[in-house]
NUTIMAR-439774 format. One line per 3 residues: number of its first residue (from 0); their letters; for each residue x, y, z of C-alpha. Coordinates in pm, whole numbers. Layout:
N
NUM = A = X/Y/Z  ...
END
This chain:
331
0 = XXX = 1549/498/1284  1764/173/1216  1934/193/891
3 = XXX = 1845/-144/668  2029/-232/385  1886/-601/352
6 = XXX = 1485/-714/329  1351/-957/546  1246/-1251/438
9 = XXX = 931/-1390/513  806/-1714/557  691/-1830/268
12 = XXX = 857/-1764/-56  614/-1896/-309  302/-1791/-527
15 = XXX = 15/-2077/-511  155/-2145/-838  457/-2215/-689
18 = XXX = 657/-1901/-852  866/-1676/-652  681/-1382/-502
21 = XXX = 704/-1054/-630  620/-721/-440  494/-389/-650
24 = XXX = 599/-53/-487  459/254/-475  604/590/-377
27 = XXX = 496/975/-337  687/1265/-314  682/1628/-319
30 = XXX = 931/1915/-457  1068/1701/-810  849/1643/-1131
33 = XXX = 712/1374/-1280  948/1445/-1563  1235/1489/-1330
36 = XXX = 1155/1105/-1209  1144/992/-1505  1489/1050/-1538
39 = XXX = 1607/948/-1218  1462/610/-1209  1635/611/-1639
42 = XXX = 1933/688/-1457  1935/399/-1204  1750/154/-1444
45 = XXX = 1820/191/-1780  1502/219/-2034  1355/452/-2235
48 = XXX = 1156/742/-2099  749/742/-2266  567/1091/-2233
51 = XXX = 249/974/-2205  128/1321/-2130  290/1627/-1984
54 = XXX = 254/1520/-1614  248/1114/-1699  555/929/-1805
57 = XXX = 646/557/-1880  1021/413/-1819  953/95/-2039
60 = XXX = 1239/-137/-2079  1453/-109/-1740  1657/-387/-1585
63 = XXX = 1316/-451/-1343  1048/-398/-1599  888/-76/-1657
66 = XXX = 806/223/-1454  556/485/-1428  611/848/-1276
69 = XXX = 356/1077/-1257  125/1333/-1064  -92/1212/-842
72 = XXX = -408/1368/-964  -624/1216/-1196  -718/1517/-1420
75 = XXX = -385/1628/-1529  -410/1282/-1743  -547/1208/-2055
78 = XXX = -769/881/-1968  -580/558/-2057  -890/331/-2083
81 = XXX = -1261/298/-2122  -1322/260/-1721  -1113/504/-1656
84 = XXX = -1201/762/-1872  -1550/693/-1705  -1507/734/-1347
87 = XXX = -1647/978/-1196  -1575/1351/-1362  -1331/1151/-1608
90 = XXX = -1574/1126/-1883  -1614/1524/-1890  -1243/1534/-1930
93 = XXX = -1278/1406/-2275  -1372/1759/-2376  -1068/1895/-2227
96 = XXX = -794/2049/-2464  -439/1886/-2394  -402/2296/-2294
99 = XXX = -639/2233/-2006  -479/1944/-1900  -116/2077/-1918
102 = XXX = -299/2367/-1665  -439/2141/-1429  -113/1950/-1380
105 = XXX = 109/2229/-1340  -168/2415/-1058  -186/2062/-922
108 = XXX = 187/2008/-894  237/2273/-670  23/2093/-393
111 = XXX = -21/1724/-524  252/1489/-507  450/1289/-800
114 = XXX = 422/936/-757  646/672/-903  507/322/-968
117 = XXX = 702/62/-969  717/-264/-1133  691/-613/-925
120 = XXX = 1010/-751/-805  1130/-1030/-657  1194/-962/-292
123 = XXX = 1561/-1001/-319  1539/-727/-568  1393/-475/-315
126 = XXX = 1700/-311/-264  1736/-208/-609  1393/-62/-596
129 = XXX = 1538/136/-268  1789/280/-436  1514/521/-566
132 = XXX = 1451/674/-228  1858/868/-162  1822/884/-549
135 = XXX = 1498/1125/-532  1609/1283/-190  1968/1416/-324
138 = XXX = 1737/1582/-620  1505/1732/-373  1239/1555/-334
141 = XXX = 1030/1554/-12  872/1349/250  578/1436/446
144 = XXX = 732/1604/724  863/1842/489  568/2038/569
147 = XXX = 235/2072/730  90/2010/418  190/1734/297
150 = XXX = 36/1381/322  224/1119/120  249/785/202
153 = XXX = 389/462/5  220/177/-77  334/-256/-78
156 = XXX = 177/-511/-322  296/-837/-249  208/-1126/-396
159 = XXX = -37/-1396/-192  189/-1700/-109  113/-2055/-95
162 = XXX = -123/-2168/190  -472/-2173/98  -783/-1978/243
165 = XXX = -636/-1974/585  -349/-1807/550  -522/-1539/383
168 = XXX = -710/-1502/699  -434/-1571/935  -281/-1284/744
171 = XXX = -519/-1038/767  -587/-1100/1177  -243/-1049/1202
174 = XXX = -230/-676/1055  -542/-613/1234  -378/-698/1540
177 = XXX = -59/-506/1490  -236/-180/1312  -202/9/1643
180 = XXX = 143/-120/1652  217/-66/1322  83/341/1359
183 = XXX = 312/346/1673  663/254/1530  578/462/1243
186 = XXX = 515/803/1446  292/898/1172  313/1281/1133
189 = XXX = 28/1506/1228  -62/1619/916  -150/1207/795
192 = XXX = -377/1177/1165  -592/1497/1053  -587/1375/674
195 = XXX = -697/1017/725  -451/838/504  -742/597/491
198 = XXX = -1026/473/744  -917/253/969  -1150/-90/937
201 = XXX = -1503/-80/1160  -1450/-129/1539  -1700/-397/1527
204 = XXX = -1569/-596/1211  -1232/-615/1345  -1354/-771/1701
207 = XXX = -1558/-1009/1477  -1199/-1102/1258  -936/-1157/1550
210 = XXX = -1207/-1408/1765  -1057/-1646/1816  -1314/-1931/1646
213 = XXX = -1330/-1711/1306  -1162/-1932/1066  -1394/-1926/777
216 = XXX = -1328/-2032/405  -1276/-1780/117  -1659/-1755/57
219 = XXX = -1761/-1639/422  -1480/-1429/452  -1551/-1219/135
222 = XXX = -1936/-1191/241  -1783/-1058/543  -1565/-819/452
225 = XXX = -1740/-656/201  -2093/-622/396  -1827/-387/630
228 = XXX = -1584/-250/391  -1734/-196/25  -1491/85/-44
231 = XXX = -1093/125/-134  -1034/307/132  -908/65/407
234 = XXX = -516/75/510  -531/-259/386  -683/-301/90
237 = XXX = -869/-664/6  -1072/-578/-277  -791/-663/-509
240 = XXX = -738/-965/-422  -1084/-1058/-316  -1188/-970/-674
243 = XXX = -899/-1207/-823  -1114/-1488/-655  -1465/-1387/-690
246 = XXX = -1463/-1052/-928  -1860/-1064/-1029  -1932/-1077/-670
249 = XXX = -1710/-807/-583  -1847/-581/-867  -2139/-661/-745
252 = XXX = -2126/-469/-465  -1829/-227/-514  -1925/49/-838
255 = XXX = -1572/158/-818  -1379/75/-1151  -1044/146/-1011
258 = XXX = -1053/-219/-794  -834/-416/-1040  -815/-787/-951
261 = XXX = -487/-915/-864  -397/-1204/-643  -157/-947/-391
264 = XXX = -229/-739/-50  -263/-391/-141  -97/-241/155
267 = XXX = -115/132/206  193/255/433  61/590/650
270 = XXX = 371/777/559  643/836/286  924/1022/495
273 = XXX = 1226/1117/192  1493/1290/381  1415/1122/716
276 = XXX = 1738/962/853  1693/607/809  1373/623/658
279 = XXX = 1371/356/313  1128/74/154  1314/-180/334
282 = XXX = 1252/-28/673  884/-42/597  899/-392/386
285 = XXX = 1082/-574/703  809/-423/946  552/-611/713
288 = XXX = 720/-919/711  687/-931/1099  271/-965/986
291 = XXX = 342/-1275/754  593/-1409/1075  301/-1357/1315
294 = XXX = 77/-1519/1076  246/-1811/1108  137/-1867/1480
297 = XXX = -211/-1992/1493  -182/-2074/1875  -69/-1730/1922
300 = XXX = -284/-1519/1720  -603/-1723/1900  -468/-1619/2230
303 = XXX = -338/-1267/2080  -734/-1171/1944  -885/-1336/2274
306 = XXX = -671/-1113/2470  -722/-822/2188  -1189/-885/2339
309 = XXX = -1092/-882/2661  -882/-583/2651  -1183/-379/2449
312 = XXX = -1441/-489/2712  -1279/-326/2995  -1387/28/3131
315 = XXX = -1077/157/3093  -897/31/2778  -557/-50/2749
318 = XXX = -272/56/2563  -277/-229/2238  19/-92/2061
321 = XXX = 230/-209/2414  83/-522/2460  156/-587/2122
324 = XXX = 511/-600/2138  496/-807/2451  322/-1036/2203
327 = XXX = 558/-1005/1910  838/-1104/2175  666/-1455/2246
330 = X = 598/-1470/1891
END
């Protein structure tokens, strides 16, 4: 892998508001605590470390803002809201003893990752924020090729820019154009094909998406996507941001209380690979940024989804993933 030291920077800069954009990170990891993270991101940052429980901590105060590090399993925490204490089996954990939870955390721990969440930065703060990866890998932490099974992956919030409706679009035919792509650079590990990291979006949605005349306002596009995706679970996530324009509707139609509006692209990356060579968030940040650069080609993403139908009509289909970077080389 190439080593990157600098993010890319992508087309447009600005919020609708006209405010810098900000990206929120989000990393998992095996083999160090939640406690042990804590510490790590004090130690780069600054702040004061918040035991919210015994597998939950806040870093409030650090030069970025504040941090969270914890397990990635919902039980092992004491509910920090209403909603969340009611979704799904969360209400019956308000009969658990803080005994209980400490036990489900520490079981959990040994085959659940830690996750750090990070606070939104300004992109030319993204290396700061990559400091955490050699940070957690000289401690021990691991990636998912660490072993067969583990599945961790890392996930990008960046804020929508300036552009309107149609760049929203233009930047969501763009990642479903590149997803094979995407998948291919990454050499996702084994263990992430057989444990779906998330569904891929439906066949027939995404031919509808990349034609060439779909160009449809905010309205149309979120009847769209959520008659074929009314679920989380999508590599990238709309609901988010679909609720930050239109959160009644979305409600509506998705039960799930952990869809929190906010006006960014919840992108979830396939793989989190601490100790790879070369692997960092700035690697994964400056592949995304070639979506926003696409995006900017209207001409070429018409003729890039017209080729996308023809190729999928054919008997024997072709290899996307290569014509794609034929395609990113005109772009």
């Amino acid at each position: 892998m190439i080593d990157i030291s600098e993010p890319a920077v992508p087309p447009r800069m600005r919020t609708p508001e006209g405010t810098p954009r900000r990206v929120g990170v989000e990393l998992e990891f095996a083999a160090v605590s939640a406690r042990e993270g804590a510490r790590h991101v004090q130690r780069l940052f600054g702040g004061d470390i918040e035991e919210s429980d015994p597998h939950r901590y806040r870093i409030a105060g650090t030069a970025l803002g504040d941090f969270v590090s914890e397990l990635d399993v919902q039980y092992a925490h004491r509910p920090t809201s209403p909603d969340e204490a009611g979704f799904d089996l969360g209400a019956s954990l308000e009969g658990f003893s803080e005994a209980i939870r400490r036990f489900v955390g520490d079981v959990s721990s040994l085959v659940m990752p830690c996750e750090i969440v990070c606070p939104p930065v300004g992109i030319e703060a993204l290396p700061e924020i990559a400091r955490l990866v050699p940070a957690l890998t000289e401690a021990g932490a691991e990636g998912t090729r660490a072993s067969p099974l583990y599945a961790f992956g890392a996930q990008f919030n960046p804020d929508v820019a300036e552009g309107g409706d149609e760049w929203i679009v233009a930047v969501f035919k763009s990642y479903l154009l590149m997803s094979d792509w995407l998948r291919a650079v990454m050499s996702i590990d084994l263990t992430r094909r057989i444990i779906a990291f998330a569904d891929p979006f439906p066949r027939a949605y995404v031919e509808k998406v990349v034609a060439p005349d779909y160009w449809p306002d905010m309205e149309t596009f979120t009847t769209d996507y959520l008659a074929a995706n009314p679920t989380r679970n999508r590599e990238l996530d709309l609901l988010p941001l679909l609720a930050w324009f239109d959160e009644d509707r979305v409600r509506r139609q998705v039960k799930d209380k952990r869809v929190k509006k906010r006006p960014t692209f919840h992108y979830r990356l396939p793989d989190a690979n601490l100790g790879q060579p070369g692997w960092g968030i700035l690697l994964e940040w400056n592949r995304w940024c070639l979506v926003e650069r696409l995006a900017e080609r209207r001409d070429t993403l018409d003729r890039m989804g017209a080729a996308y139908l023809e190729g999928r009509a054919r008997v024997f289909k072709e290899n996307w993933a290569i014509r794609t970077s034929e395609w990113l080389l005109l772009a």
